[in-house]
C-alpha positions in Angstrom: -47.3 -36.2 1.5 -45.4 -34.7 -1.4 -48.0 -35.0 -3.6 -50.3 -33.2 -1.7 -47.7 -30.8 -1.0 -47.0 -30.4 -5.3 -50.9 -30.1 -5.8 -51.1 -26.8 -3.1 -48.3 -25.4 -4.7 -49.7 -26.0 -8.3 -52.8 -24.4 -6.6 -51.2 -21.3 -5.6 -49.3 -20.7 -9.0 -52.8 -21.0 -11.0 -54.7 -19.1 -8.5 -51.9 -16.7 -9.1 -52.2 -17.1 -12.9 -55.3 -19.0 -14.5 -53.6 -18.7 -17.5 -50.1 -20.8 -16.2 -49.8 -22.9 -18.9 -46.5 -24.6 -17.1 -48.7 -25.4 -14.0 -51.4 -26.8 -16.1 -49.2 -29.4 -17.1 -47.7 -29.8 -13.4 -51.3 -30.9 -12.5 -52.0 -33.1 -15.3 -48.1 -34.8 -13.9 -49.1 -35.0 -10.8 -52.6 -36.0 -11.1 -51.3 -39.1 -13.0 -48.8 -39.8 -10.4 -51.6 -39.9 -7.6 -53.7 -42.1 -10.1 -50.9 -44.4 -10.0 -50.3 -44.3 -6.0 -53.6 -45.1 -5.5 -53.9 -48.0 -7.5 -50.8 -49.6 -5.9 -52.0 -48.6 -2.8 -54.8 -50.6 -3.1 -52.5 -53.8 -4.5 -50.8 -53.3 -0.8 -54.0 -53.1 1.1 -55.6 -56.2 -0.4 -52.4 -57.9 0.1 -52.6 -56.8 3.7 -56.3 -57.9 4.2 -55.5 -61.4 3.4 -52.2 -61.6 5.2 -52.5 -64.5 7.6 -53.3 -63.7 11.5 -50.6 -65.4 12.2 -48.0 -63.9 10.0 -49.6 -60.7 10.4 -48.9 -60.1 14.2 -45.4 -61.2 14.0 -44.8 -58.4 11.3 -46.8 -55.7 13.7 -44.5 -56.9 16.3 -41.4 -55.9 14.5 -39.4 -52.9 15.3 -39.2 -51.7 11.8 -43.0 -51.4 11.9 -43.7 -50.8 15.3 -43.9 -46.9 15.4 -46.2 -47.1 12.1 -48.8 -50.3 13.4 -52.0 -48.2 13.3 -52.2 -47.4 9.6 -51.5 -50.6 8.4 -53.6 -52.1 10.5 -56.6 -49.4 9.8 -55.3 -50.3 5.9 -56.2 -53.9 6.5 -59.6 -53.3 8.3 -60.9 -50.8 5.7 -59.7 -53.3 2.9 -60.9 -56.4 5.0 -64.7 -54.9 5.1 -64.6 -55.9 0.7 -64.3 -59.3 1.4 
């Protein structure tokens, strides 16, 4: 979320100024950051798709993870259909 947030703003200030050498540089920051998110995002979904059944539906039934079971589960699917 705060990356996505850091890019719009980085948006505004070179929409504002094409020229912002300072927001160039934000980009190229942040850009690498989301590179590196989404390769470690993708460690955690693989992880998730070969999680045990078992094991996997006694962490879903946790209370730590019970407000948030859809996107791991949608994580695990989606990373599931590579197998």
């Amino acid at each position: 979320m705060y990356l996505s947030q850091a890019n719009s703003f980085i948006t505004c200030l070179l929409a504002q100024n094409p020229k912002d050498q300072d927001a160039t540089r934000l980009r190229g920051k942040v850009a690498q950051k989301e590179s590196l998110f989404e390769k470690q995002l993708s460690i955690v979904k693989k992880i998730l798709a070969n999680t045990n059944e078992d094991v996997w539906e006694s962490l879903l039934e946790t209370e730590e993870l019970q407000e948030y079971k859809f996107i791991p589960n949608e994580w695990r699917v989606n990373a599931g259909q590579g197998r």
